[in-house]
C-alpha positions as CSV (number, residue, x, y, z in Angstrom):
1,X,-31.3,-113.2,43.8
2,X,-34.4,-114.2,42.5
3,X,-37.4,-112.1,43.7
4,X,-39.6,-115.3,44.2
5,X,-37.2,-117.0,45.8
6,X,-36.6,-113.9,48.3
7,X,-39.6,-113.8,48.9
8,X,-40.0,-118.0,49.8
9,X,-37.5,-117.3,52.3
10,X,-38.9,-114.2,53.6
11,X,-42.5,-116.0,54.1
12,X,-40.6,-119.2,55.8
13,X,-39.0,-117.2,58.4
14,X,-42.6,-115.4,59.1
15,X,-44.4,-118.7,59.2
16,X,-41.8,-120.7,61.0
17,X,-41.1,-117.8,63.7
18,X,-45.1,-117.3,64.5
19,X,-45.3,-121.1,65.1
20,X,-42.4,-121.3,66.9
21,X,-43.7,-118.7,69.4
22,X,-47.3,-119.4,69.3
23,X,-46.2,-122.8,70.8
24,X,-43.0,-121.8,72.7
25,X,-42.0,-117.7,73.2
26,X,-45.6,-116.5,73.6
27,X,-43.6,-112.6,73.1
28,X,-45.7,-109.9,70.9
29,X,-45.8,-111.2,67.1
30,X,-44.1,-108.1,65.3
31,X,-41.2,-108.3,68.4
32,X,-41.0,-112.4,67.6
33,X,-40.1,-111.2,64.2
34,X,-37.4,-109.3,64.2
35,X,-35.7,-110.9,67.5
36,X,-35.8,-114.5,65.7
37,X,-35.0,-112.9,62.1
38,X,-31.8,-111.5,64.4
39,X,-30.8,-114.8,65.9
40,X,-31.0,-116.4,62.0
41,X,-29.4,-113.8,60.7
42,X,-26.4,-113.9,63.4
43,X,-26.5,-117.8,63.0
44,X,-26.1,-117.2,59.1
45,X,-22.6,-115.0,59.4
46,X,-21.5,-117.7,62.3
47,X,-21.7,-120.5,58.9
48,X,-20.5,-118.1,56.9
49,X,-17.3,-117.7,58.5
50,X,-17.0,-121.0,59.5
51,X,-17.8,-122.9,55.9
52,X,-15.9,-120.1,53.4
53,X,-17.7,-121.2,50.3
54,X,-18.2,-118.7,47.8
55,X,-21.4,-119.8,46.7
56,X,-22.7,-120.0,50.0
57,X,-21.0,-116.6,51.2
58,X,-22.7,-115.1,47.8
59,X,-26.3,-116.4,48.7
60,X,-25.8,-115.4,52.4
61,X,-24.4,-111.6,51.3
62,X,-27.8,-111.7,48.9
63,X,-30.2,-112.4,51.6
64,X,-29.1,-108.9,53.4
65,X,-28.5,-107.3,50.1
66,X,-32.1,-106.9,48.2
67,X,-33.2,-103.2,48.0
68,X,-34.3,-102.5,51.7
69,X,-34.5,-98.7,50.8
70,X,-35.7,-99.0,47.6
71,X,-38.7,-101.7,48.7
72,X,-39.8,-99.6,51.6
73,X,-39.4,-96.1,49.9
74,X,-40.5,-96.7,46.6
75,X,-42.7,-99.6,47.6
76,X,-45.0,-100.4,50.4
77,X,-44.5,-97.4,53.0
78,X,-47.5,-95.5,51.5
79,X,-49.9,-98.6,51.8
80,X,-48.8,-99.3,55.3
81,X,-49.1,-95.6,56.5
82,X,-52.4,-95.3,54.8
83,X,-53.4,-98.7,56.7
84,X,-52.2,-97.3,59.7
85,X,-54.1,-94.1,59.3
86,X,-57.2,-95.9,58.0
87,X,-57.7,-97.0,62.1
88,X,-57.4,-93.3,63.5
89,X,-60.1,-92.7,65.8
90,X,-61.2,-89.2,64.6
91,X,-63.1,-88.0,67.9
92,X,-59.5,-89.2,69.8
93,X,-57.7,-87.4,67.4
94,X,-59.6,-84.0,67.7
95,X,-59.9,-84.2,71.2
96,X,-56.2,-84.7,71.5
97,X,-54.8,-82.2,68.3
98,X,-52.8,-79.9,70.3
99,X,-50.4,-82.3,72.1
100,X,-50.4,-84.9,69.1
101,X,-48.8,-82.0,67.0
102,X,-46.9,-80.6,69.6
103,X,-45.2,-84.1,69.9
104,X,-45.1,-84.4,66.1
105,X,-43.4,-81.3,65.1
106,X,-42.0,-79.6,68.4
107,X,-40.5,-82.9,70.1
108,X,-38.9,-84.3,67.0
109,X,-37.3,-80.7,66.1
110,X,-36.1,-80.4,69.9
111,X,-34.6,-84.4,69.7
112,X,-33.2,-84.5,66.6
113,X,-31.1,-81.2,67.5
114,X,-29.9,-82.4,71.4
115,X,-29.6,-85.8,69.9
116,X,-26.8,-84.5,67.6
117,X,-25.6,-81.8,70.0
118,X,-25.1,-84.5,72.3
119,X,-23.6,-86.8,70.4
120,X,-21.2,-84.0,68.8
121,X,-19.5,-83.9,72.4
122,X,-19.2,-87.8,72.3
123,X,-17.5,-87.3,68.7
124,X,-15.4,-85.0,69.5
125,X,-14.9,-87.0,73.0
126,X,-13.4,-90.1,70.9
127,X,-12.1,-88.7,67.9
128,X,-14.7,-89.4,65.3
129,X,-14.7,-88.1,62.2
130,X,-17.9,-86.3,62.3
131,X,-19.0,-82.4,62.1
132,X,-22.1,-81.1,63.9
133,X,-24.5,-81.2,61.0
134,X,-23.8,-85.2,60.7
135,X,-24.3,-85.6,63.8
136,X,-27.7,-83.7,63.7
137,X,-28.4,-85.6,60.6
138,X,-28.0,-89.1,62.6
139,X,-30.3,-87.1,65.1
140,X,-33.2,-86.5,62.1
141,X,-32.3,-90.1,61.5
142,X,-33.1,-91.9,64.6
143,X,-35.5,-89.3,66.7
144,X,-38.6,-89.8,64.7
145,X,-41.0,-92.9,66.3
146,X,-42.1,-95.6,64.0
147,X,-45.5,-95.3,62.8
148,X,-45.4,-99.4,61.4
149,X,-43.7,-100.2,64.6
150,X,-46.5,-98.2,66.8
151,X,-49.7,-99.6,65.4
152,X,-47.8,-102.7,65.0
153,X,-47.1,-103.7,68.4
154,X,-48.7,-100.7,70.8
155,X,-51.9,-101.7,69.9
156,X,-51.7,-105.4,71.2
157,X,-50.5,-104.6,74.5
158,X,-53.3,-103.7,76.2
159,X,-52.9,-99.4,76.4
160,X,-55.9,-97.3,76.8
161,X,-57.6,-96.2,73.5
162,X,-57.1,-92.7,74.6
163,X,-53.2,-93.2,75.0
164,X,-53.0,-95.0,72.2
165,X,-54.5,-92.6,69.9
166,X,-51.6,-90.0,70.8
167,X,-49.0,-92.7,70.1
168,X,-50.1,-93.4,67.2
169,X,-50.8,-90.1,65.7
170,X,-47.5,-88.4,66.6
171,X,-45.6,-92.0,64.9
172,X,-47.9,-91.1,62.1
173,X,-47.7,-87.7,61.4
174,X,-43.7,-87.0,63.2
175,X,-42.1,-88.9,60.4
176,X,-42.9,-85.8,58.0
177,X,-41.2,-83.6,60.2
178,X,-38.4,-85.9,60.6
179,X,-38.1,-86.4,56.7
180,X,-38.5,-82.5,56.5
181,X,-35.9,-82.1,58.6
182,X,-33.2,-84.8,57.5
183,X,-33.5,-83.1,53.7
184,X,-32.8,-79.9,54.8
185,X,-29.6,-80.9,57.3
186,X,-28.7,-83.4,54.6
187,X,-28.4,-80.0,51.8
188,X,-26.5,-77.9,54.4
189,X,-24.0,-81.1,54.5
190,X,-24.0,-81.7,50.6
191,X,-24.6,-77.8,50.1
192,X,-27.9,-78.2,47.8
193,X,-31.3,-77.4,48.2
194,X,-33.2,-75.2,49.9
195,X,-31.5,-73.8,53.2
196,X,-34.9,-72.3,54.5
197,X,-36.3,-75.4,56.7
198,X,-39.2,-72.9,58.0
199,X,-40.2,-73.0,53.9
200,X,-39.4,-76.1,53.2
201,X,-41.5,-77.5,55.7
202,X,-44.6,-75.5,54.8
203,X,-44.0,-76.9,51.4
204,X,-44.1,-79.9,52.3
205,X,-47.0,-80.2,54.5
206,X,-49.4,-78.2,52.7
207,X,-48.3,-79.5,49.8
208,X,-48.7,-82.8,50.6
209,X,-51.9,-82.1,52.1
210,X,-53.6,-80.5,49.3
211,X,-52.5,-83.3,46.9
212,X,-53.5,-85.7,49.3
213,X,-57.3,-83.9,50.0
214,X,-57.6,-83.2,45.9
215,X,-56.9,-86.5,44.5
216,X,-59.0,-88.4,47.4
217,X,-62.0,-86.3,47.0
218,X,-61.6,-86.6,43.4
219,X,-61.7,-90.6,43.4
220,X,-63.5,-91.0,46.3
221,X,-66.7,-89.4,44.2
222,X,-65.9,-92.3,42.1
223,X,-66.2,-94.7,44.6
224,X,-69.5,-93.1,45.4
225,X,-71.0,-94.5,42.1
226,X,-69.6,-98.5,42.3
227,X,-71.7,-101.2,44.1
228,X,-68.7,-103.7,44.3
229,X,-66.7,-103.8,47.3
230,X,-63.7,-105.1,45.4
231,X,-63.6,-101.8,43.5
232,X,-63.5,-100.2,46.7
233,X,-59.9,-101.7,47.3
234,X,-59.0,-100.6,43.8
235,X,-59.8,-97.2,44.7
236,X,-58.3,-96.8,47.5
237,X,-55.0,-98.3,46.6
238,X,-55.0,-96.2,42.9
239,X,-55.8,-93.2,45.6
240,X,-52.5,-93.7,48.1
241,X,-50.4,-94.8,45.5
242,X,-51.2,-92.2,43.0
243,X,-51.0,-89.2,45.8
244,X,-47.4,-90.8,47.3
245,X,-46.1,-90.9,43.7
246,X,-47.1,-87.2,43.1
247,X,-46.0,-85.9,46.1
248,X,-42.6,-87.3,45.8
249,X,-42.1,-86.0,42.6
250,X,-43.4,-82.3,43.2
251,X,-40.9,-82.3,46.4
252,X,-44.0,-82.8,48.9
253,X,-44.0,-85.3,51.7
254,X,-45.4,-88.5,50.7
255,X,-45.5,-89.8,54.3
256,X,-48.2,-87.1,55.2
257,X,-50.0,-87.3,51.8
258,X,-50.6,-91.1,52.5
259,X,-51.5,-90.4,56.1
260,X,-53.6,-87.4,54.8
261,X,-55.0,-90.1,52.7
262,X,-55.8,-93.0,55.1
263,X,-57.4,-90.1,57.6
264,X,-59.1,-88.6,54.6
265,X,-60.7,-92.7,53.6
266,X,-61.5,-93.6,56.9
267,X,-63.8,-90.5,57.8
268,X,-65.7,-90.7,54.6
269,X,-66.5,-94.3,54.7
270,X,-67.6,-93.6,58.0
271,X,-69.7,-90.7,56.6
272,X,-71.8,-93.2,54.4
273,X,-71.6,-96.2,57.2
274,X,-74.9,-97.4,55.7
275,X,-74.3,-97.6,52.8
276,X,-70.7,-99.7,53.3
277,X,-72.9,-101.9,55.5
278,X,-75.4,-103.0,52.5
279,X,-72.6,-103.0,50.3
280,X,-70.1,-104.4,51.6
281,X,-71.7,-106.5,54.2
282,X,-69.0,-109.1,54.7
283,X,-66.4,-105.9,55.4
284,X,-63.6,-107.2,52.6
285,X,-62.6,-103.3,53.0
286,X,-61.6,-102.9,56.3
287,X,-60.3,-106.8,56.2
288,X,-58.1,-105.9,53.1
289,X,-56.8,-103.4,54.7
290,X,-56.1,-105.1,58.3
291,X,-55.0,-108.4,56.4
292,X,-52.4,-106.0,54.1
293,X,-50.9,-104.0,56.9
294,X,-50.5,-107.4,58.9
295,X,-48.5,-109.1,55.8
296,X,-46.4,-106.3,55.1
297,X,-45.5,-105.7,58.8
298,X,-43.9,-109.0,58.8
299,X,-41.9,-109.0,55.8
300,X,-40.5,-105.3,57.3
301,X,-39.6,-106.8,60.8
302,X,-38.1,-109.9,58.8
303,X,-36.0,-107.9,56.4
304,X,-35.2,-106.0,59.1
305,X,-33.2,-108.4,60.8
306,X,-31.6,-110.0,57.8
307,X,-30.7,-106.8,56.5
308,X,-27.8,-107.4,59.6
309,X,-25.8,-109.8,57.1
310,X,-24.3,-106.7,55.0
311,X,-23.9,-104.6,58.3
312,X,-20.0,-103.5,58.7
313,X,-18.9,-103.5,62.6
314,X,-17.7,-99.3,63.2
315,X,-14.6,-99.7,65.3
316,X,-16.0,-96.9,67.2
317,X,-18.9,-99.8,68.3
318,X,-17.9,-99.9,72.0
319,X,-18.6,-96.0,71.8
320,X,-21.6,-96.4,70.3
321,X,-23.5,-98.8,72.3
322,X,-23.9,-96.2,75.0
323,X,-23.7,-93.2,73.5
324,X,-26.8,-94.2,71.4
325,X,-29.0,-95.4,74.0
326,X,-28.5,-93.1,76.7
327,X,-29.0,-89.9,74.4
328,X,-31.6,-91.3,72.5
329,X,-33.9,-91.3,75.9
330,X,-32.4,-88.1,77.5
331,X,-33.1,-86.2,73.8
332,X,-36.6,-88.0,73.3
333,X,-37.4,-87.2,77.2
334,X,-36.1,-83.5,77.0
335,X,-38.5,-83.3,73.6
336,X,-41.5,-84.6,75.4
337,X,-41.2,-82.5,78.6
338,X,-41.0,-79.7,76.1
339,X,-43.7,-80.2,74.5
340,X,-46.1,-80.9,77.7
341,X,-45.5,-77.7,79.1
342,X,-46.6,-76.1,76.1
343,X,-50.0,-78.5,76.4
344,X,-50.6,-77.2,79.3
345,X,-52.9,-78.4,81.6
346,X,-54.8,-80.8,79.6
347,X,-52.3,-83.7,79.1
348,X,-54.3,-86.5,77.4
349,X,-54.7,-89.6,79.9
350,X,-55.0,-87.1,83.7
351,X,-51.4,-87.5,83.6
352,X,-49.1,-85.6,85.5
353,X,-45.4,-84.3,83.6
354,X,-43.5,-87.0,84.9
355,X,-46.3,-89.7,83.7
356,X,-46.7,-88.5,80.9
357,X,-42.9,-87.9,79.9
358,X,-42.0,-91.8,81.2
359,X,-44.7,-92.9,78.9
360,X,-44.3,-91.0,75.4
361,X,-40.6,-91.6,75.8
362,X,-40.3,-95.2,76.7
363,X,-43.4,-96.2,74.2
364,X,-41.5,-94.2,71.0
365,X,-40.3,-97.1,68.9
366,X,-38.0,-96.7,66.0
367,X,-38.1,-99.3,62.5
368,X,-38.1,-99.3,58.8
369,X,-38.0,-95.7,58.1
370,X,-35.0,-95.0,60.3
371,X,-33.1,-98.0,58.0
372,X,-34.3,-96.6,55.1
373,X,-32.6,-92.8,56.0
374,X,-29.5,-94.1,57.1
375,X,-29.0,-96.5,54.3
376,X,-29.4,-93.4,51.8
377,X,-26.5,-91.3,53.1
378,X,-24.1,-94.1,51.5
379,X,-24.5,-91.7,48.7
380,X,-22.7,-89.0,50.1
381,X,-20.9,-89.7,53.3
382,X,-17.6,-91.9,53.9
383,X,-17.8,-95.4,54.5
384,X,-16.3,-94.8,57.7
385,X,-19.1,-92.3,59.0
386,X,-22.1,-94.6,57.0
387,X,-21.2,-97.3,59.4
388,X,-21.6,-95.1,62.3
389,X,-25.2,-94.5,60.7
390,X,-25.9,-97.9,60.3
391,X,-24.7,-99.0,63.9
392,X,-26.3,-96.6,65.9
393,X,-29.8,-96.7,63.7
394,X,-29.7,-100.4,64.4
395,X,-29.0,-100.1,68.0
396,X,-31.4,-97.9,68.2
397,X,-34.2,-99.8,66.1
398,X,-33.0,-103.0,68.5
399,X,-33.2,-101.3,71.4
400,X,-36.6,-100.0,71.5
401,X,-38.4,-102.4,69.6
402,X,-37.2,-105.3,71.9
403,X,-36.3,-103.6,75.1
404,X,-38.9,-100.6,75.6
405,X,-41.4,-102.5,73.5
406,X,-41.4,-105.8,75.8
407,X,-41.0,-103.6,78.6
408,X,-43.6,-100.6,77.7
409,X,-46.5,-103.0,79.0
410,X,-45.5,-103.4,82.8
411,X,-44.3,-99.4,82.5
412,X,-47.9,-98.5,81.1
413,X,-49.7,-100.1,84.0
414,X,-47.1,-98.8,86.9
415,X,-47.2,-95.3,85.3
416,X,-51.5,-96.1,85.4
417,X,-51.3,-97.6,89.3
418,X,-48.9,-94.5,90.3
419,X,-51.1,-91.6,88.7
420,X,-54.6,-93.7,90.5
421,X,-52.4,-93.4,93.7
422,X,-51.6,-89.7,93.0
423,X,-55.7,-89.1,92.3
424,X,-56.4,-91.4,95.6
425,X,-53.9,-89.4,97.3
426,X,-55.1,-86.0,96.4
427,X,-58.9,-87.1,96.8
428,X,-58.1,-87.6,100.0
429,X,-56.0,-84.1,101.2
430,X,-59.6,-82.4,99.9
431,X,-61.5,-84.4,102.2
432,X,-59.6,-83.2,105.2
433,X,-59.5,-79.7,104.3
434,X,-63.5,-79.8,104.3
């Protein structure tokens, strides 16, 4: 299919779903998206089946056929992560460093691995074709949140900056750990690579952070002698562009360069705040940046749903529905609780381990990059087992972006009401003691 035409369609759903639920729905714009992008895409195989024309079954199978991996992998993931990172509140993200990486690398190590434990015993349960390692590999799939589905929707909802922050910044920086991770279970299955995941995940981290802290430095001294706001963009974009396109090609983790990059952006301009201010004084920086990450996070949520018109049923489907759900909570939950006893005492927010738990578990979205995993092991698994990818990341991506993330607003503020009870409550043994 034409790209321009692709793209016609792609900006007709956006415009014609926001209308229709500005006026109508009223439901979070990102959520809109992909829930209305579902119902046209399941309308589209309902005509396809019923009108059997080949050149409307060919321009139907082309809509859900145009390079999903390829356009998010080799495209626009490193712009949106660096958008996404651009926003990090830096005193948030120091204040709250131990549990955001404790929730980035401990809790997606402990929920990929239960996730395929688990679902190895519902395999072997049914008679599905898969080992243990595929099943950890669907695990490193689906386990990792969604940084583009985080600042997407978590951030019009209404959470506290300070939760928000830790959301964020564990979506952000737990996709390297879960790309880390799917590589090296995906070379124990293919038997290639490197079989040491404690190296290969050094590699690339501190790879991809010394790229990423290099080549910014190095162009952001040339933004340092420009007057022109406009080169400002240019820079920026040559700088997370460049460093993603390195890093992927030395073997380093792209996602945490560009994050590395974003983080790296944000705290210098804010460094020379006066200066941006003279400069730049109608902010076409920070509204680039805001205005990009908004486009692209349609089209994602868009091609999202459509991509639904190439998806083959598994006939283990009945199994899956389930099975995916109900492990993908217990294993995130498991992670989390993991993880917060190893905080300590100083969970961000005053909550308490249940709070806390509820929270980081029922606000961890999945999206694009979980899509983009699972459409890549075509390559080397069968058909058969692909589809179980593909169904279960779906269900998965479906399930918490329109269940937990409709829902994660009312649990927030009953979570935020219980813990001011707890406080009230314990406020008030104290008092009679004295």
């Amino acid at each position: 299919m034409n790209i321009l035409l692709f793209l016609i369609i792609i900006l007709a759903f956006i415009v014609l779903i926001g209308i229709l639920n500005e006026k109508v729905f009223h439901l979070q714009s990102d959520i809109a998206l992909i829930f209305f992008s579902l119902i046209i895409s399941l309308t589209l195989m309902g005509v396809r089946f019923i009108f059997p024309i080949d050149s409307l079954k060919m321009f139907i199978d082309n809509l859900g056929d145009f390079g999903f991996e390829e356009y998010l992998m080799d495209g626009v993931l490193c712009f949106m992560l660096f958008a996404g990172a651009s926003k990090v509140n830096m005193g948030k993200f120091r204040q709250n460093l131990r549990p955001i990486c404790l929730l980035a690398l401990l809790t997606t190590l402990i929920s990929s691995f239960l996730y395929g434990a688990l679902f190895f015993l519902v395999a072997s349960a049914f008679n599905i074709p898969m080992d243990i390692w595929m099943c950890i590999l669907l695990g490193c799939v689906v386990s990792p949140t969604d940084p583009i589905a985080a600042t997407g929707i978590l951030n019009k909802i209404g959470l506290s900056k300070n939760v928000c922050s830790v959301i964020e910044n564990e979506s952000l920086f737990n996709d390297g750990t879960g790309v880390t991770l799917f590589i090296f279970v995906r070379s124990i299955i293919i038997h290639t690579g490197d079989s040491n995941f404690a190296k290969l995940m050094f590699k690339e981290i501190v790879g991809a952070v010394a790229v990423a802290l290099v080549v910014s430095f190095v162009l952001f001294k040339l933004m340092e002698l420009t007057r022109d706001p406009i080169r400002y963009i240019l820079i920026s974009l040559l700088d997370v562009s460049a460093v993603y396109m390195i890093c992927e090609h030395m073997g380093f983790s792209g996602v945490i360069a560009s994050v590395v990059c974003g983080m790296f952006f944000s705290y210098s301009m804010d460094k020379m705040e006066r200066r941006v201010k003279v400069i730049d004084p109608r902010e076409y920086y920070e509204d680039f940046w805001e205005i990009l990450e908004s486009m692209l996070n349609a089209i994602l949520f868009v091609m999202i749903g459509m991509l639904v018109l190439n998806l083959r049923i598994s006939k283990y489907i009945f199994i899956l529905i389930p099975a995916a759900i109900l492990i993908l909570v217990f294993s995130r939950a498991m992670g989390v609780v993991v993880s917060s006893i190893l905080t300590g005492k100083h969970i961000p927010g005053n909550y308490n381990l249940m709070e806390f738990t509820t929270l980081m578990t029922w606000s961890a979205l999945k999206g694009g990059l979980s899509l983009a995993l699972a459409i890549g092991t075509a390559e080397y698994l069968e058909p058969e087992i692909n589809d179980v990818f593909m169904n279960v990341t779906y269900l998965t991506i479906f399930f918490t972006v329109l269940v937990q993330g409709l829902s994660v607003k009312k649990v927030y503020f009953a979570l935020e009401k219980h813990k001011a009870n707890r406080i009230l409550k314990k406020s008030g043994m104290k008092g009679e003691r004295v």
